[in-house]
Every structure is written in C-alpha cells, then in structure tokens.
DSSP file (Angstrom, degrees, kcal/mol; ACC not computed):
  #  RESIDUE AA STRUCTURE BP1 BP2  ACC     N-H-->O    O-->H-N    N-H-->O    O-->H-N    TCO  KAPPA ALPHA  PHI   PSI    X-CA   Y-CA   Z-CA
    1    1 A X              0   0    0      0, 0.0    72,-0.2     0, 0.0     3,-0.1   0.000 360.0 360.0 360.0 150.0   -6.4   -1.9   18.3
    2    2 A X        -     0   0    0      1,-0.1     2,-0.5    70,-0.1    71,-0.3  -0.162 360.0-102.5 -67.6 148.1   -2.8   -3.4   17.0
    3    3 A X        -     0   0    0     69,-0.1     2,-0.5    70,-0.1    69,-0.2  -0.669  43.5-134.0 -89.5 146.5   -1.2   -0.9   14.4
    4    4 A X        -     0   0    0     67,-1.1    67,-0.4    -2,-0.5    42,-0.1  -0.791  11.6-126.1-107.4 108.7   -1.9   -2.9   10.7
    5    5 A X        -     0   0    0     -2,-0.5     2,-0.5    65,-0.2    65,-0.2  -0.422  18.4-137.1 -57.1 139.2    1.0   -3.2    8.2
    6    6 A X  E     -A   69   0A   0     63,-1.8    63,-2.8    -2,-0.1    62,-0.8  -0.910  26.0-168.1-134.6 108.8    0.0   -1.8    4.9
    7    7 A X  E     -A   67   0A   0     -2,-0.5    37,-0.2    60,-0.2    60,-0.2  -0.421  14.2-129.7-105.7 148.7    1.2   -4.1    1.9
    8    8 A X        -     0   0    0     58,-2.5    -1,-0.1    57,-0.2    35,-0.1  -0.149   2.3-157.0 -84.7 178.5    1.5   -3.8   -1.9
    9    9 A X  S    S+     0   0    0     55,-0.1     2,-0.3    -2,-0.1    55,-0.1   0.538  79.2  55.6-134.3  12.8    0.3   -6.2   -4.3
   10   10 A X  S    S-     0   0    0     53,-0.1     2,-0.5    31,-0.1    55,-0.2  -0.870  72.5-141.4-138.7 152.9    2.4   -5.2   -6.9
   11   11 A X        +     0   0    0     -2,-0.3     2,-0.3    53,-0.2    52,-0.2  -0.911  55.5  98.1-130.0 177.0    6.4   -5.0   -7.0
   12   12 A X  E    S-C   62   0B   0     50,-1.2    50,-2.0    -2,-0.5     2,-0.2  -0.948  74.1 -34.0 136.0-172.9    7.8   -1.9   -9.0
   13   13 A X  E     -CD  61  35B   0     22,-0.7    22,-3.3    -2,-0.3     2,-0.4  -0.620  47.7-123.4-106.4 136.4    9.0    1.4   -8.5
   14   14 A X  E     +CD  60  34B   0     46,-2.7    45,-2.2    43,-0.3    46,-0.6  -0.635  44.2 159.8 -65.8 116.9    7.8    3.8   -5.7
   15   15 A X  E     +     0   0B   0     18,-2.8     2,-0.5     1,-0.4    -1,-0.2   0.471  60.7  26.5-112.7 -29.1    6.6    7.1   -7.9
   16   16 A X  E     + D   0  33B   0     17,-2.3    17,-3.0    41,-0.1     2,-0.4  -0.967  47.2 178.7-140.2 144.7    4.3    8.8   -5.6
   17   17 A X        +     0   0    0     -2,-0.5    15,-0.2    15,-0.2    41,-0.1  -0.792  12.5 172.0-134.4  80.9    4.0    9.1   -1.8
   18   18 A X        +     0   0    0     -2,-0.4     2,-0.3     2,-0.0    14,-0.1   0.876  59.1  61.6 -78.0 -11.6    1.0   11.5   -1.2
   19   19 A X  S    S-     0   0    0     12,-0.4     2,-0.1     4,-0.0     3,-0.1  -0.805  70.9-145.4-105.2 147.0    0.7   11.0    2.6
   20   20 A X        -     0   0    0      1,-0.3     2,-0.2    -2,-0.3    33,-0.1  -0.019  31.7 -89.0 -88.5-166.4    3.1   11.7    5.1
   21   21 A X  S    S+     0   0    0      1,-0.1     2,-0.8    -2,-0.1    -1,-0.3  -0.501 120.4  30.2-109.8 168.2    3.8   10.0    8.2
   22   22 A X  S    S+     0   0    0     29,-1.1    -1,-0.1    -2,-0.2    30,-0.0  -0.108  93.2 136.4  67.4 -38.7    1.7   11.4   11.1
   23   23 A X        -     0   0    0     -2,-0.8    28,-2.8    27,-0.2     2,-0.3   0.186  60.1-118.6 -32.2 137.3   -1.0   12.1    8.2
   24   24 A X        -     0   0    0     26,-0.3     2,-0.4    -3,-0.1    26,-0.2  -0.543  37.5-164.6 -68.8 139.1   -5.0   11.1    9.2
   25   25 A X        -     0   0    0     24,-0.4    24,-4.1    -2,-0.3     2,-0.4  -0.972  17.1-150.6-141.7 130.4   -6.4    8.3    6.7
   26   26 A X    >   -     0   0    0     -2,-0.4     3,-2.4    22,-0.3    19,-0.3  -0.766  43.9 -77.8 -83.2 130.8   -9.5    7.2    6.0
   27   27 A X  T 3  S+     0   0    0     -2,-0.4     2,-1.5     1,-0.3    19,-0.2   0.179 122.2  12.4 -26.7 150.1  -10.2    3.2    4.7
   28   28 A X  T 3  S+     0   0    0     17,-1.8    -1,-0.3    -3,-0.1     3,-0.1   0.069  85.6 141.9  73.1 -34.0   -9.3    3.1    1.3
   29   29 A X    <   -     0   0    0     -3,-2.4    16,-1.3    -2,-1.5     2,-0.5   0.214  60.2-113.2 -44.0 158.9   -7.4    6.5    0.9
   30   30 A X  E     + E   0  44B   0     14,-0.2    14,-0.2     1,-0.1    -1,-0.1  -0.874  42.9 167.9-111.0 134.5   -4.1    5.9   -1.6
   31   31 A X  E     +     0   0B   0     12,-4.8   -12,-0.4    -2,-0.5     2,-0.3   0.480  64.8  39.1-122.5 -13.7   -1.0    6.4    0.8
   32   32 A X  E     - E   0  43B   0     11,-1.5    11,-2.4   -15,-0.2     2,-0.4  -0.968  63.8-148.6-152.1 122.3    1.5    4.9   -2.1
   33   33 A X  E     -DE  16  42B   0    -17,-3.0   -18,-2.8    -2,-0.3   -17,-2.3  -0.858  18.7-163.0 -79.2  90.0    2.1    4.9   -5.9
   34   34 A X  E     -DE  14  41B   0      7,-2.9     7,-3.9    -2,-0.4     2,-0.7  -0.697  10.1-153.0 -73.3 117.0    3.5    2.1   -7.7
   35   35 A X  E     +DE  13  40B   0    -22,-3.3   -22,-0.7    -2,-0.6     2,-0.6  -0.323  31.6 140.2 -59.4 111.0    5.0    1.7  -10.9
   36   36 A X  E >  S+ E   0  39B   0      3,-3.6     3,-0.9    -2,-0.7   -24,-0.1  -0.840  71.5   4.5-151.0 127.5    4.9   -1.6  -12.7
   37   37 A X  T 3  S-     0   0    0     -2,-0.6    -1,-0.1     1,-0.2     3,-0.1   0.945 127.3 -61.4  53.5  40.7    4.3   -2.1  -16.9
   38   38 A X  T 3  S+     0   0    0      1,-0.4     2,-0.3     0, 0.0    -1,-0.2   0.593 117.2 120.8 118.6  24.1    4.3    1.5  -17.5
   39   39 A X  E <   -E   36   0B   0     -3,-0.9    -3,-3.6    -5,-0.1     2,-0.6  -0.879  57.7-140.9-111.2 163.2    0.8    1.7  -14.9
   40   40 A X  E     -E   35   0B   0     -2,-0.3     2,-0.4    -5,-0.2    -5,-0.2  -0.940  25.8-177.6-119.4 114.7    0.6    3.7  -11.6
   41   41 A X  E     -E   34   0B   0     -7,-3.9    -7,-2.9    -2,-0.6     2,-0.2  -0.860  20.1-132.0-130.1 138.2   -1.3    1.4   -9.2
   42   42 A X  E     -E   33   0B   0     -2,-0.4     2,-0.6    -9,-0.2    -9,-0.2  -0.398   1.1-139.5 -86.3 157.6   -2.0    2.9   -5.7
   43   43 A X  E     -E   32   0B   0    -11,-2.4   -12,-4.8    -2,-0.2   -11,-1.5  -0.947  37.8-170.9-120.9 108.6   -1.3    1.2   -2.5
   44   44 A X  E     -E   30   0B   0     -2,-0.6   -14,-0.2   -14,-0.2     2,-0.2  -0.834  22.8 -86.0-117.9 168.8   -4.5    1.9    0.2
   45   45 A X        -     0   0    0    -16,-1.3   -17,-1.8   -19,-0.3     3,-0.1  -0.406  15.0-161.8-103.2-172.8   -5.4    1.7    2.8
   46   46 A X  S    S+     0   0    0      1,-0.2     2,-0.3   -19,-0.2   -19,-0.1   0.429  77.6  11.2-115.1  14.8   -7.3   -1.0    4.7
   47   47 A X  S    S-     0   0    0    -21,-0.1    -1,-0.2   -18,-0.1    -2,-0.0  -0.946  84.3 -83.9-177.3 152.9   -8.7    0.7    7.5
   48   48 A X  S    S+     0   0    0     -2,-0.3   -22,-0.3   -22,-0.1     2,-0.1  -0.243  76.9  96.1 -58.2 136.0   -9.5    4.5    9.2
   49   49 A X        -     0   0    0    -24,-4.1   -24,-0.4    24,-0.1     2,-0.3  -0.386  69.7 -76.2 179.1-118.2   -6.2    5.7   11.1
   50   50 A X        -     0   0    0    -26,-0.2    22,-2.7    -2,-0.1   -26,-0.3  -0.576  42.5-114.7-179.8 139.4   -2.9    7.8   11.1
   51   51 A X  E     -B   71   0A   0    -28,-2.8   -29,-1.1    -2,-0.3    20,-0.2  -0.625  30.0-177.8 -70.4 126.4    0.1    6.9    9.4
   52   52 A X  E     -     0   0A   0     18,-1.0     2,-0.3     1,-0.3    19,-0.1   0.512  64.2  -1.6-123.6  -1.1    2.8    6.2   11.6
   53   53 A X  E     -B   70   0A   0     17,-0.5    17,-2.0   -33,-0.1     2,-0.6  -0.910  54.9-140.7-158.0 175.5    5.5    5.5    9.5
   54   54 A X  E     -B   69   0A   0     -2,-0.3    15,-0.2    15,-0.2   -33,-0.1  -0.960  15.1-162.3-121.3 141.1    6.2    5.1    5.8
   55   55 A X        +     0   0    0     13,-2.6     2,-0.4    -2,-0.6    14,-0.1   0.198  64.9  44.2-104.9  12.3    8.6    2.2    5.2
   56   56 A X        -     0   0    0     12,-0.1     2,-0.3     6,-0.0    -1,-0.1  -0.975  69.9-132.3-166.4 145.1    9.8    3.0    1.5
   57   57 A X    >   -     0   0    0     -2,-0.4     3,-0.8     1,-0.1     2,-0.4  -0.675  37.0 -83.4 -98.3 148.9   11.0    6.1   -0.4
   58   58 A X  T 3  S+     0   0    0      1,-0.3   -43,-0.2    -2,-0.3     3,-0.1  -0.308 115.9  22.9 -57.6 108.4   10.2    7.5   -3.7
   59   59 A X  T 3  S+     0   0    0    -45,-2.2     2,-0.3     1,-0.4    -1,-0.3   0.626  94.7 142.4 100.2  21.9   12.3    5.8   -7.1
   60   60 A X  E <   -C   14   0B   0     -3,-0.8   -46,-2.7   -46,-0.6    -1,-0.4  -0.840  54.1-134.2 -81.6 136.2   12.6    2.9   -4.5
   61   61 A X  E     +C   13   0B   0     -2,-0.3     2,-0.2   -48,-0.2   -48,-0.2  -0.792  35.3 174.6 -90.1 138.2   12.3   -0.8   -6.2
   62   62 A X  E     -C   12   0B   0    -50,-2.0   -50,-1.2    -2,-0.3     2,-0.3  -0.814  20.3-124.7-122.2 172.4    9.9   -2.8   -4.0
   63   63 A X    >   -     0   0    0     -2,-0.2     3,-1.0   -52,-0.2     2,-0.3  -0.825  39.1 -88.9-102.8 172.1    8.1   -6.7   -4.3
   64   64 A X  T 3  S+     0   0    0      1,-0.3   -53,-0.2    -2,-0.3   -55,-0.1  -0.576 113.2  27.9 -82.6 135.6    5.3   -7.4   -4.2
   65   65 A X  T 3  S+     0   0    0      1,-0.6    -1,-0.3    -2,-0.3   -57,-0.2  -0.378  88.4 147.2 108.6 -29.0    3.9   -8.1   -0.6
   66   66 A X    <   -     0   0    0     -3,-1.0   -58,-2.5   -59,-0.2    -1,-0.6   0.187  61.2 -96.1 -27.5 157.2    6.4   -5.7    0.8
   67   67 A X  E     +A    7   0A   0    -60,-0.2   -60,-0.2     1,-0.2    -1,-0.1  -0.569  43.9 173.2 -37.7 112.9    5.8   -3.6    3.8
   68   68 A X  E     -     0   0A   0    -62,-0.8   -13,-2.6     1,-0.4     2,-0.2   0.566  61.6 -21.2-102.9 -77.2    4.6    0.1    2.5
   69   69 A X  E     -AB   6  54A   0    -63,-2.8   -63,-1.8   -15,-0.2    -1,-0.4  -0.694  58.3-121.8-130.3 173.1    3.5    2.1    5.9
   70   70 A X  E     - B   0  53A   0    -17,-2.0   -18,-1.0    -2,-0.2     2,-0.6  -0.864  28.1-147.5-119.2 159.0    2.6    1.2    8.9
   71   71 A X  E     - B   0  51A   0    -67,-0.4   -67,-1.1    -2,-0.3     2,-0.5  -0.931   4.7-161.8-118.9 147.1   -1.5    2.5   10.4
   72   72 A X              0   0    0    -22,-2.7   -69,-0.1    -2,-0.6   -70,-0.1  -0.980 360.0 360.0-112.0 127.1   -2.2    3.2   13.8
   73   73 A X              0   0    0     -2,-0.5    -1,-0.1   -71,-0.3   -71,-0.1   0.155 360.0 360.0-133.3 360.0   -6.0    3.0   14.0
C-alpha cells in the first residue's frame, strides 16, 4: 500500500510528540499534540503502520491541514 500523510485539523502549537519515527502504530493511536485555545487536541492516526517520518517539531506553529508524519502501512 502507498505511505498515507497524516494531517491535523487544527492549527496551533506542537506540545507533544509521543511516537517516534520508526515507531509501530495502530489505527487511531495519538502520534501528535496540538495546542490551540488553551486545549491539547491529538493528531491520530488513520490507519495500522510505522511512522516513517515526523514532519514537525515540538513548540512548532502549524495550520491546520498541515502535514504531521508520514505512515507506511
């Protein structure tokens, strides 16, 4: 299968990044924390896979639709 961009839905500040790159993921699993109006709303993913790269760093400002990580399923 083609590796699946994994996009935010929010724009705000990158606070938490619990998965690495190389990391196993399961559908749904939270790979990204964004900050926006004083919430932390997680960025999953949309399918079973391994992370193969994370596209954005922690205290990073993003928009919304941006690029987070990339999956290789």
């Amino acid at each position: 299968m083609p590796d699946i961009t994994i996009i935010t839905e929010v724009a705000g500040r990158v606070c938490a990044l619990p998965i690495a790159s190389g990391s196993s993921v399961g559908d749904g699993d939270e790979i990204a924390f964004v900050e926006a109006m004083k919430m932390e709303i997680p960025v999953t993913t949309t399918a079973a896979g391994k992370i193969k790269a994370i596209l954005v760093k922690i205290d990073e400002m993003i928009a919304e639709g941006q690029a987070v990580a990339i999956l290789e399923t």
